[in-house]
C-alpha positions, 0 to 999 in steps of 0.5 A, a space after each residue: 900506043 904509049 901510056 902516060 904516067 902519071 907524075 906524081 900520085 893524084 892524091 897522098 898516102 896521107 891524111 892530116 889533122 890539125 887543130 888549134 887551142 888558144 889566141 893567136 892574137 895579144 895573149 889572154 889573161 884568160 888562156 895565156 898560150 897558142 897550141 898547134 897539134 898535127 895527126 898524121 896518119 897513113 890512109 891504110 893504117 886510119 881506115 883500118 885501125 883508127 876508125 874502127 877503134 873510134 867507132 868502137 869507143 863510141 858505141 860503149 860510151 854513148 849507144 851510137 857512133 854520131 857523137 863528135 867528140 870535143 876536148 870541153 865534152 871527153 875532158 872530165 870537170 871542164 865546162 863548155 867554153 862560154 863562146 860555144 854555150 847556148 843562151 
């Protein structure tokens, strides 16, 4: 009986984050600039050091690890961006 193997692994060693800051349209008098920013991790390295130093972060700072941490909230001074602020 022959086994298949597989090609190519089903899923990547990897995990990839991106984000974005500014308009990528006319530039803004109001924020004059485009920023793209990528995290790349491996898997392992992630799951065995980065979260678990989040969720320690977390806990210290506000009691409890459901916090989602936004760049208006963690960055001392700065207002909540006007599109994002509740009437």
């Amino acid at each position: 009986m022959t086994t298949l193997t597989p090609i190519a692994p089903l899923h990547s060693r990897y995990i990839v984050y991106v984000d974005e800051s500014g308009d990528h349209g006319p530039v803004s008098a109001e924020y004059p600039m485009f920023v793209l920013a990528f995290c790349v991790f491996d898997k392992k390295e992630y799951a065995n050091t980065v979260t678990s130093y989040m969720h320690r972060l977390k806990f210290k700072h506000c009691g409890h690890d459901t916090v989602v941490a936004r760049h208006w909230q963690v960055t001392c001074g700065v207002r909540e961006p006007r599109s994002q602020r509740r009437p």
